[in-house]
C-alpha positions as CSV (number, residue, x, y, z in Angstrom):
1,X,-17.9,-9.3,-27.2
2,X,-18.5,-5.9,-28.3
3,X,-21.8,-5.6,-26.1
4,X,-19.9,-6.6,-23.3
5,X,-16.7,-4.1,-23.5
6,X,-19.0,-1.1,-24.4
7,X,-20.6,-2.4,-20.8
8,X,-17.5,-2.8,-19.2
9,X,-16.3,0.7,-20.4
10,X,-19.3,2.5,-19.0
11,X,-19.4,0.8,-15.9
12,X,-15.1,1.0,-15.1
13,X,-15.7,4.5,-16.4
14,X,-17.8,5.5,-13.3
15,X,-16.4,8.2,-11.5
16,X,-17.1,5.2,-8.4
17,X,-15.2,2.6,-10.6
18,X,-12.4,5.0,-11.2
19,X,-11.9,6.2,-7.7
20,X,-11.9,2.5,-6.5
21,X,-9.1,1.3,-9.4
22,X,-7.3,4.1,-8.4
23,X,-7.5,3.9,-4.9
24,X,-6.3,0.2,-5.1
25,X,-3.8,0.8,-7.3
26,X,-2.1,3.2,-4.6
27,X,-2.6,0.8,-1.6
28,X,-1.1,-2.1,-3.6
29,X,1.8,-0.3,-5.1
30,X,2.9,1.0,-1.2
31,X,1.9,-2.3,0.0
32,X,4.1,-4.4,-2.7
33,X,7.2,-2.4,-1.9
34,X,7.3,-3.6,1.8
35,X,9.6,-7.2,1.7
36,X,6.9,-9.5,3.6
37,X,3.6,-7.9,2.9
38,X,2.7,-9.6,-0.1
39,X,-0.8,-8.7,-2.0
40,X,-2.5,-11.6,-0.4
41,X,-2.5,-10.3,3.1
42,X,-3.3,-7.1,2.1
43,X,-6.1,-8.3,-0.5
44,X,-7.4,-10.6,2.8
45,X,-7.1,-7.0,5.0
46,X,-9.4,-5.2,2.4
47,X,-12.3,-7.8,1.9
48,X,-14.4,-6.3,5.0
49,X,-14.2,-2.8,3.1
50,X,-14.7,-3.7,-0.4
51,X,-17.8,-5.9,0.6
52,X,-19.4,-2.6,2.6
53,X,-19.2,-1.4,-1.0
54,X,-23.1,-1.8,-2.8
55,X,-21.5,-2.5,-6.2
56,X,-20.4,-5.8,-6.3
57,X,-18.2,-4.8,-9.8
58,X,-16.9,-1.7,-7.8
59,X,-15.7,-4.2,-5.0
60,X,-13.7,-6.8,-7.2
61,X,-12.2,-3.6,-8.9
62,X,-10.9,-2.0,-5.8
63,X,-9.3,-5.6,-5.0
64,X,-8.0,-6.8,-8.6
65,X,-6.5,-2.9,-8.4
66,X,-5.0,-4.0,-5.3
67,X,-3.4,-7.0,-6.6
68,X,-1.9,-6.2,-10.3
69,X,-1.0,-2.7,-7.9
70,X,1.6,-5.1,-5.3
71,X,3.0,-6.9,-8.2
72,X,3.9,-3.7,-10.2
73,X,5.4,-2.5,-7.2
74,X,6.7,-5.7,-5.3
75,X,9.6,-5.2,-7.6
76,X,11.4,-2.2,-5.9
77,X,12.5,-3.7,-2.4
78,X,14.0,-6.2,-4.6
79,X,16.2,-4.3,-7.4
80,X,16.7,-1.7,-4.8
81,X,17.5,-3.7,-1.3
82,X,17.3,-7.2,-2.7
83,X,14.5,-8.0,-0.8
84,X,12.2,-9.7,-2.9
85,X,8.8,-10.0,-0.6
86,X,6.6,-12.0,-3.0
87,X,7.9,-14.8,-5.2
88,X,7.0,-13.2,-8.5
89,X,10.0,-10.6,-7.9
90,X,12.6,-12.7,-7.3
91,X,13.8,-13.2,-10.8
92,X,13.4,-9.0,-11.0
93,X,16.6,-9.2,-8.3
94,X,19.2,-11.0,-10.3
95,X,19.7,-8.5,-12.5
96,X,17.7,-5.1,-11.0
97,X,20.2,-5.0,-7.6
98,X,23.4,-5.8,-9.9
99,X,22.2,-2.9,-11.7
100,X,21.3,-0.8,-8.7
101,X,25.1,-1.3,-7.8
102,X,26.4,0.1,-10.6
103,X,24.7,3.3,-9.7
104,X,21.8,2.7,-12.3
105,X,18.9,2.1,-9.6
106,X,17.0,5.2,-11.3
107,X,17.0,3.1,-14.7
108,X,15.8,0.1,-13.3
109,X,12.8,1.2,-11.7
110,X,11.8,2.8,-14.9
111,X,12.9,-0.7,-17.1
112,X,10.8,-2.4,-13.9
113,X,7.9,0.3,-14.4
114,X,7.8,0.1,-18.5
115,X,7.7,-3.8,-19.0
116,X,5.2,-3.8,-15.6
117,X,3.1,-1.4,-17.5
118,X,3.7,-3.5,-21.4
119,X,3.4,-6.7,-19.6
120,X,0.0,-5.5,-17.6
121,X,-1.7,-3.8,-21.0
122,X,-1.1,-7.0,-23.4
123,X,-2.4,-9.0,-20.8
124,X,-5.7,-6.9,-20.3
125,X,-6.1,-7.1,-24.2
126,X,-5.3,-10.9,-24.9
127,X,-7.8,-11.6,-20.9
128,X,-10.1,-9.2,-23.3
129,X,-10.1,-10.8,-26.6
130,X,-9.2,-14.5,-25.8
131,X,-10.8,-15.2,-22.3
132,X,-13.7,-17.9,-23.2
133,X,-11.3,-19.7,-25.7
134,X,-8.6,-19.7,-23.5
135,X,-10.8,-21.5,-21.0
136,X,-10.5,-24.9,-23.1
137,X,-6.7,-24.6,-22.9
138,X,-6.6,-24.0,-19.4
139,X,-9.5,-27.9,-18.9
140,X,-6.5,-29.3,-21.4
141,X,-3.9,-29.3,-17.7
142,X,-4.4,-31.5,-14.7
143,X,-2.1,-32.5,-12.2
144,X,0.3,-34.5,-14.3
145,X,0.7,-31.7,-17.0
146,X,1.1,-29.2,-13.4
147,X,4.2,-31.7,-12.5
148,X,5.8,-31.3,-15.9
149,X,5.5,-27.8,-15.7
150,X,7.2,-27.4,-12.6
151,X,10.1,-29.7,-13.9
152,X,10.3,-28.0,-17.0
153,X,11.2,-24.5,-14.7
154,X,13.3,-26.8,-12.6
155,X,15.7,-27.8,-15.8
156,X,16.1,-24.2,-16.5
157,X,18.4,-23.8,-13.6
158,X,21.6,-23.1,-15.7
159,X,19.7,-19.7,-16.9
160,X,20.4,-18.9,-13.3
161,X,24.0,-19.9,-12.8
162,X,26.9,-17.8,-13.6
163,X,29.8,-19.5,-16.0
164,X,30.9,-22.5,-14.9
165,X,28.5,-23.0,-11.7
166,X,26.0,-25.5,-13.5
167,X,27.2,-28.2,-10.8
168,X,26.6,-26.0,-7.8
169,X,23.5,-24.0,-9.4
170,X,22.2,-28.3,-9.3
171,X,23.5,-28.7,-6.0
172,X,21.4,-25.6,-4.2
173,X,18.0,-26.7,-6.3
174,X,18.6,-30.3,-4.5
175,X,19.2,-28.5,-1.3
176,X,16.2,-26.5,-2.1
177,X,14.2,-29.0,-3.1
178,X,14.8,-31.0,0.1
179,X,13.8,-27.6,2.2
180,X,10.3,-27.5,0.7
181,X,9.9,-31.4,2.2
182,X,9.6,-29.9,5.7
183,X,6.5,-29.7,7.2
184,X,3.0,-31.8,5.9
185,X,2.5,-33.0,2.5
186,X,-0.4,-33.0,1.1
187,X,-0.6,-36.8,0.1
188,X,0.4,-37.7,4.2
189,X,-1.0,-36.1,6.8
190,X,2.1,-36.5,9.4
191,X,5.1,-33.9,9.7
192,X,8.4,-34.8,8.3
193,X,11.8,-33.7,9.3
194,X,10.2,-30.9,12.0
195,X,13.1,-32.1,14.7
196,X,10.2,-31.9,16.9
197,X,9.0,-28.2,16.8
198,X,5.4,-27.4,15.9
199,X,5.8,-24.2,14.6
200,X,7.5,-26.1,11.5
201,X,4.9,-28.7,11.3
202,X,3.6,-25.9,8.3
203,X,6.6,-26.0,6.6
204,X,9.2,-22.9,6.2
205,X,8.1,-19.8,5.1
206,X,8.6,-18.4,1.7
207,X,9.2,-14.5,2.9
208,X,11.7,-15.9,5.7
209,X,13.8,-17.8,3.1
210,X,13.6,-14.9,0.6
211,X,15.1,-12.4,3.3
212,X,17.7,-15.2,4.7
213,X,18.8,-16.0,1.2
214,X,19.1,-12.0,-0.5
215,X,18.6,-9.3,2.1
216,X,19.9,-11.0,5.1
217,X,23.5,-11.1,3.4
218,X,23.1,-8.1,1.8
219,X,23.6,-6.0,5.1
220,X,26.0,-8.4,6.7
221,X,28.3,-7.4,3.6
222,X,27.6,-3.8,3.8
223,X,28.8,-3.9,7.5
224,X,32.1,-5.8,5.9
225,X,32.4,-3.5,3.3
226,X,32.2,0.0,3.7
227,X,32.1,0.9,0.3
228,X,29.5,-1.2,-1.0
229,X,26.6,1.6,0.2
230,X,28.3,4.3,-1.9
231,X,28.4,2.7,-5.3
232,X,24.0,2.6,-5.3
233,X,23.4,6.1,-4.7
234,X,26.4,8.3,-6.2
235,X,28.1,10.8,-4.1
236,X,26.3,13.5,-2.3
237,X,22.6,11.1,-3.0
238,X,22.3,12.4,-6.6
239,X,20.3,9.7,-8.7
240,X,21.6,9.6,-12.2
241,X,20.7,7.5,-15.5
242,X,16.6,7.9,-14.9
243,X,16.0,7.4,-18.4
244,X,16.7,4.7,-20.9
245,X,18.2,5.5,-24.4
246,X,16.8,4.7,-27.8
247,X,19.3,2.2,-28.2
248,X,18.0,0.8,-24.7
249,X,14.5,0.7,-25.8
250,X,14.9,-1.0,-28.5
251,X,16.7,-3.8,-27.1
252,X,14.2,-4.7,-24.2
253,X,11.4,-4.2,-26.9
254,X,11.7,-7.7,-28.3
255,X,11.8,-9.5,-25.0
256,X,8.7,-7.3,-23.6
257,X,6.8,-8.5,-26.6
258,X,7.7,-12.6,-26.0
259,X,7.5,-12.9,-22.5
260,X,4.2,-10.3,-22.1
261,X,2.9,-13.1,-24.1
262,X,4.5,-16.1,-22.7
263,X,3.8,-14.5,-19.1
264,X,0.1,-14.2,-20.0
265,X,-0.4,-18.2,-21.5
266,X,1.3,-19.3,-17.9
267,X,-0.8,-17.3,-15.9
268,X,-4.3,-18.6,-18.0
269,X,-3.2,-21.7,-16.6
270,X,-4.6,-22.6,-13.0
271,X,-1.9,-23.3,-10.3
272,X,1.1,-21.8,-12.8
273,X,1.3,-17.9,-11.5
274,X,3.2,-15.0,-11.9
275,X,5.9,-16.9,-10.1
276,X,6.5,-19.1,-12.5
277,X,6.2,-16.8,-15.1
278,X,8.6,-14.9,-13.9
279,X,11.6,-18.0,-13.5
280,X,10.9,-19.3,-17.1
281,X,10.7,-16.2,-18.6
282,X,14.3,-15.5,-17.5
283,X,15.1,-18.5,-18.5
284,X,13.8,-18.5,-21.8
285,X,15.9,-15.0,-22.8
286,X,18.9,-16.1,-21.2
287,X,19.1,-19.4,-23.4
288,X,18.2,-17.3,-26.6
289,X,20.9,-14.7,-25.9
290,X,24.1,-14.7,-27.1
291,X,27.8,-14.2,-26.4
292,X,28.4,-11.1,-24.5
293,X,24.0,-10.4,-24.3
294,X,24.3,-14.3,-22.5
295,X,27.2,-13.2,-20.1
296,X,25.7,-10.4,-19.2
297,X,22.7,-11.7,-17.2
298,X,23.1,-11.9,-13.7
299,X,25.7,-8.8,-13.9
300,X,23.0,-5.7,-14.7
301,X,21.4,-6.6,-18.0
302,X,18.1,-4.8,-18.9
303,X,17.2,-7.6,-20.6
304,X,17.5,-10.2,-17.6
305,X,15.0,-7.2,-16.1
306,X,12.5,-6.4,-18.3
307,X,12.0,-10.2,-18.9
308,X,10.7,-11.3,-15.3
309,X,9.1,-8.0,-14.9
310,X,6.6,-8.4,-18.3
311,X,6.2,-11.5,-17.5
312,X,5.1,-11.6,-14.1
313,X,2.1,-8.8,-14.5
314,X,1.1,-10.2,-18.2
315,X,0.8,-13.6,-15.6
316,X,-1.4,-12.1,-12.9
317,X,-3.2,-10.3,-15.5
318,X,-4.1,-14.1,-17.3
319,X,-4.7,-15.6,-13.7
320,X,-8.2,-14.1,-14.0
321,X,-9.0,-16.2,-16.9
322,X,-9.4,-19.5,-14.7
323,X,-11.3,-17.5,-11.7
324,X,-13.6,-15.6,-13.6
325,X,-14.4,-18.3,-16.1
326,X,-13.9,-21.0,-14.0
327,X,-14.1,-20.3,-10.9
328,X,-10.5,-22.0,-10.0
329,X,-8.0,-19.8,-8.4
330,X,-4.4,-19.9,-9.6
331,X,-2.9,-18.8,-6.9
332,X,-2.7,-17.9,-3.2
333,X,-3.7,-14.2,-3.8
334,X,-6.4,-15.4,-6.7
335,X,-7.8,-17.7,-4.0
336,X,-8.8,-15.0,-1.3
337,X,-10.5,-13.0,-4.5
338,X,-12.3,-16.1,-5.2
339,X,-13.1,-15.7,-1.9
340,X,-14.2,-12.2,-2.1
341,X,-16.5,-13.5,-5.1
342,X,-18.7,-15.5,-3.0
343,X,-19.1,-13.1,-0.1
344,X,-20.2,-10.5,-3.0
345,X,-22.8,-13.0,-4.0
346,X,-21.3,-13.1,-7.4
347,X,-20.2,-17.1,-8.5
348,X,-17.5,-17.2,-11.1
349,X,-17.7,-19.8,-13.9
350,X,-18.7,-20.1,-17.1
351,X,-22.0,-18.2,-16.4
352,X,-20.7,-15.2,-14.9
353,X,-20.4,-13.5,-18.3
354,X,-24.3,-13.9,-19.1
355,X,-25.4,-13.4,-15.0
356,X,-23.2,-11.0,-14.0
357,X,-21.6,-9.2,-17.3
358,X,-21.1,-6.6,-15.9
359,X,-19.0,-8.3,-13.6
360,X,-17.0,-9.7,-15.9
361,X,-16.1,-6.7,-18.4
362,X,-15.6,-4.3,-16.2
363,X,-12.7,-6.0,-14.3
364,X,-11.5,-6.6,-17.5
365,X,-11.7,-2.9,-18.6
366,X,-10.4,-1.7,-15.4
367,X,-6.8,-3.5,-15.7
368,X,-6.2,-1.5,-18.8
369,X,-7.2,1.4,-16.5
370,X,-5.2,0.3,-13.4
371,X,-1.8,-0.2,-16.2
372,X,-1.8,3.7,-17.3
373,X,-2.7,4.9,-13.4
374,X,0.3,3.2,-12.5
375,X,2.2,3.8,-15.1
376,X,1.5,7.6,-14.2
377,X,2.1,7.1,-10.6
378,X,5.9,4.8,-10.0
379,X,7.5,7.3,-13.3
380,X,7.6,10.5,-11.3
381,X,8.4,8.8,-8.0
382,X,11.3,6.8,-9.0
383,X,13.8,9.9,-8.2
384,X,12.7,9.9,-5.1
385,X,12.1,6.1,-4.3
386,X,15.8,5.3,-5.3
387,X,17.0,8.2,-2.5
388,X,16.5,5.4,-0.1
389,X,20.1,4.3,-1.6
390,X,21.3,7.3,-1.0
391,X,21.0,7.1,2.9
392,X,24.3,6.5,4.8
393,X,25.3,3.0,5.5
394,X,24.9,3.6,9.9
395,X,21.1,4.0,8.6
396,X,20.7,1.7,5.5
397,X,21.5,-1.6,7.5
398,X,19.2,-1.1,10.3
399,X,16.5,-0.1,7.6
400,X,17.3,-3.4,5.7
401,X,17.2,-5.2,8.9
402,X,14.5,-4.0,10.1
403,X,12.1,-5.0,7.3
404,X,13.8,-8.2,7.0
405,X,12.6,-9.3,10.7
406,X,9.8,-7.4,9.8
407,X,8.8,-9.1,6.8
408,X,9.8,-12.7,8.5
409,X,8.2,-12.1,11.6
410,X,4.5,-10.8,10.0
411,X,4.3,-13.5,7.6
412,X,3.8,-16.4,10.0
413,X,3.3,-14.1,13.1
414,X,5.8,-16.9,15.0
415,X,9.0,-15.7,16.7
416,X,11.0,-19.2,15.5
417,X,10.8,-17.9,11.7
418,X,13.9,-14.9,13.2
419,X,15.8,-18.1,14.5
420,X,15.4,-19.1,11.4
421,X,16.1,-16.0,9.3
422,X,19.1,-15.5,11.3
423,X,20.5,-19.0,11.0
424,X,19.7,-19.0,7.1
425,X,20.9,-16.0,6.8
426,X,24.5,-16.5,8.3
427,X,24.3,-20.2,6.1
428,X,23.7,-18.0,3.0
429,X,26.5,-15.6,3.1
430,X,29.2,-18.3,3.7
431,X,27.7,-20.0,0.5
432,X,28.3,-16.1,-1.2
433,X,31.3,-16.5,0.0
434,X,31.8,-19.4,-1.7
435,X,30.4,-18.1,-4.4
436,X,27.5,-21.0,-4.8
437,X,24.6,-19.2,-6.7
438,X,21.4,-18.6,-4.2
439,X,18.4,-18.1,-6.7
440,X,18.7,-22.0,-7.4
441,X,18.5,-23.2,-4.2
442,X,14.6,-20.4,-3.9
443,X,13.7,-21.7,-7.2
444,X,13.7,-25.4,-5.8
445,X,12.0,-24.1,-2.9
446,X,9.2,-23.0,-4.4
447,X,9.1,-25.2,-7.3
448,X,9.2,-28.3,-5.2
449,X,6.1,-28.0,-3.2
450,X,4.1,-27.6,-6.0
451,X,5.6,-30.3,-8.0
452,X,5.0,-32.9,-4.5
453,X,1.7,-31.8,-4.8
454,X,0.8,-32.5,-8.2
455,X,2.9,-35.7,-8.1
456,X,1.0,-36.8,-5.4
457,X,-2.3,-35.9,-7.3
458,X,-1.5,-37.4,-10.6
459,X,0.2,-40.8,-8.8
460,X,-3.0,-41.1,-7.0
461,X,-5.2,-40.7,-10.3
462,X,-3.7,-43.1,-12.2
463,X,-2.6,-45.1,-9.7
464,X,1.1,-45.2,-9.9
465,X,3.5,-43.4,-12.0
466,X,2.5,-44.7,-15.6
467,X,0.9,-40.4,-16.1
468,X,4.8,-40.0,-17.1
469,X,4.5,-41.3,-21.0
470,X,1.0,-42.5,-20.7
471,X,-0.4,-39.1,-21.1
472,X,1.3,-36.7,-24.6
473,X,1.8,-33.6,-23.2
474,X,2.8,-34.6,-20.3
475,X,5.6,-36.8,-21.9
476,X,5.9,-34.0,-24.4
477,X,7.2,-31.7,-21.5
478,X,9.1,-33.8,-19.7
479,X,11.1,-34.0,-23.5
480,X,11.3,-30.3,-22.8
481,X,13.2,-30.3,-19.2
482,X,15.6,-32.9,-20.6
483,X,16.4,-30.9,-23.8
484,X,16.7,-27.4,-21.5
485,X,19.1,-29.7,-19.2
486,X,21.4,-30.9,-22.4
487,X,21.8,-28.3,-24.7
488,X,23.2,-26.0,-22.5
489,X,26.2,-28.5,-21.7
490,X,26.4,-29.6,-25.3
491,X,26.3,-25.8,-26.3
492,X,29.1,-24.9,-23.8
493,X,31.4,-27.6,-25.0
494,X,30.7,-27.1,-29.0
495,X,31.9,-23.8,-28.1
496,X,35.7,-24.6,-26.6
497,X,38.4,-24.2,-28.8
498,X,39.5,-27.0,-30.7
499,X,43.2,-28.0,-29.9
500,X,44.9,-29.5,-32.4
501,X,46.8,-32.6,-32.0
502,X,50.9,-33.0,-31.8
503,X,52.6,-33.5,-34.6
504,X,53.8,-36.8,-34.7
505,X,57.2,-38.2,-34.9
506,X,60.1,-37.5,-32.5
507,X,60.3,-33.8,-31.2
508,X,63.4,-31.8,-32.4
């Protein structure tokens, strides 16, 4: 291992290597804080130049540079406009735009940019020092142990409901859940509930939802509500509270350390993500809070912040364990760098670190690299970033609208997906209204389609549903979901106030 990070160090050392990790770092940052263009169409975009690059190594680092750079930054649209673009921001949202609207959109970003930068280094070290053991872990999951998985971020829905909204949080995973039905599954072959219309026959999209369900509303109510623009910005566009305090620091510290970690073990394992990462790493810190730390998620807590945000680049950092050593992709963006792979003429698998080593440790090397570039680039531009707050409300609708169509529109390049946005949209602020929660109902969304998927996969294998307690971790999991589903309720009411009983007898 030695021989191969002193190899890795001289080649991502290159003044070649250096420019490319740099280079991609830029593009990806700009790219991830556009709502709708996500790292895998811009990964897709840049193929035809990184292949006219000789250097195969040089190549994958200008693309994994590109990648890790759009999550770092993917982040901003959503704690600034709540626009989340890519799923692996949403979670940033829930707490990042509450605290944008208390005037502290300055320290987000940097709480975004620190546990981006903590979650992306401890990554790059554990993908450094654990990368061929992990690879056993990672054989240990098949489809059945996928499907737990998934139900196990599905039971952590009351992390994402506010006091007392447990029954409606369940109620907008079941509606979202039944969204991600529409459209071809993968175990039949013919559309389901499409009303007829081709252009759903694919199912909805993930950016159109996103936009209907956060950004969509978001400008409907600043149109409603005059005052709603003035509370992000300050008065006159001055951008206060960049830093974060000692005391600050310390408190996000502990939850940067567990879910860097926790984000990385998810992402080693093929099909899990940053995505995922993201929802149960929320989830995790929410259910180990306590009393006012608990309450405070949801409302502007650094905590609910720093969580997703370490989480999600520790994942994408560990999603290069399975398609490096592998050669198994873990995601959509992962696949179209698999991709990449094979036009380079480079397989990945368990031979790429003794035929290509090179390869291999330089990647490696270069994520640590990529971290500190970015790191060094979002801290001095966050002043100026969170000045997009400070425009007037006549020009900070039409700027949120017009990436929201934007977004919507480039994703499945199909005019339908705006009757769609719009329609969801208007649906989504009467549920505001109501005050339903709306993460839920995204989380089902994209939860459910990869839980039909490896239901479907696993029912097939063992023909029939017997996976569910025939196989231990599976079963083990499953435990899990049902113990994240009953403590909270059996929490909540341990902690009511006992009333003591009448006194007895006749009342004077």
């Amino acid at each position: 291992m030695l021989e191969g990070i002193l190899l890795g160090l001289s080649t991502a050392l290159s003044i070649q290597n250096l420019l490319m990790v740099t280079g991609g770092c830029l593009v990806g940052t700009f790219i991830g804080m556009l709502p709708g263009l996500g790292p895998m169409s811009i990964i897709a975009i840049m193929i035809p130049v990184a292949i006219t690059v000789a250097d195969p190594a040089a190549a994958l680092i200008l693309l994994a540079g590109v990648y890790y750079g759009a999550v770092f930054g993917g982040s901003t649209s959503s704690i600034l406009i709540n626009a989340p673009g890519v799923p692996s921001t949403v979670a940033s949202s829930f707490d990042g735009y509450p605290l944008t609207r208390q005037g502290k959109a300055g320290k987000a970003l940097t709480v975004a940019a620190i546990a981006s930068f903590a979650g992306g280094t401890v990554g790059a070290i554990l993908l450094m020092a654990f990368a061929p053991a992990l690879v056993s872990v990672a054989l240990l999951f098949h489809s059945a142990e996928y499907f737990a998985l998934m139900v196990v971020g599905l039971s952590a829905i009351a992390a994402f409901a506010g006091k007392g909204q447990v029954a409606k949080a369940t109620m907008m995973t079941l509606f979202g859940l039944i969204l991600a039905t529409v459209g071809e599954s993968a175990l039949f072959n013919a559309p389901r509930f499409t009303m007829g219309l081709m252009d759903l026959q694919s199912g909805l999209s993930f950016i159109t939802l996103a936009m209907a369900l956060f950004a969509l509303p978001e400008a409907i109510y600043l149109v409603l509500d005059p005052k709603r623009s003035q509370t992000g910005g300050g008065k006159s566009g001055e951008i206060k509270e960049l830093y974060i305090t000692k005391a600050e620091a310390r408190q996000i510290a502990p939850v940067i350390g567990r879910q860097s970690i926790q984000g990385f073990l998810i992402g080693v394992l093929p099909g899990a993500g940053a995505t995922i990462a993201s929802f149960l790493g929320y989830a995790v810190e929410r259910n180990i809070a306590k009393g006012a730390d608990q309450e405070a998620f949801g409302k502007g807590s650094l905590k609910g912040l720093a969580a997703p945000e370490s989480a999600n680049n520790a994942a994408s950092t560990g999603s290069f364990v399975p398609l490096l050593t592998l050669g198994i992709p873990g995601s959509g963006s992962t696949a179209v760098l698999l991709g990449a792979l094979i036009a380079l003429n480079v397989q990945p698998g368990p031979r790429l670190m003794m035929d290509n080593p090179e390869v291999f440790w330089s990647v490696i090397i270069s994520m640590y690299i990529g971290n500190v570039i970015l790191l060094i680039l979002n801290l001095p531009l966050i002043p100026y970033i969170a000045k997009v707050l400070a425009l007037p409300r006549n020009y900070l609708v039409p700027f949120i609208l017009f990436f929201t169509m934007m977004g919507s529109y480039i994703g499945q390049n199909n005019a339908t997906e705006l009757l769609i946005l719009v329609g969801m949209g208007v649906f989504a602020t009467i549920l505001r209204f109501a005050n339903f929660p709306l993460a839920p109902l995204l989380i089902g969304f994209i939860l459910g389609q990869m839980m039909e998927d490896n239901f479907s996969r696993a029912a097939n294998i063992a023909d029939g549903a017997s996976f569910l307690w025939e196989r231990p971790m599976t079963l083990g999991m499953l435990i899990i979901a049902l113990a994240l589903i009953v403590l909270p309720t059996v929490r909540s009411r341990s902690g009511q106030p006992h009333k003591p009983k009448p006194p007895e007898g006749p009342t004077p």
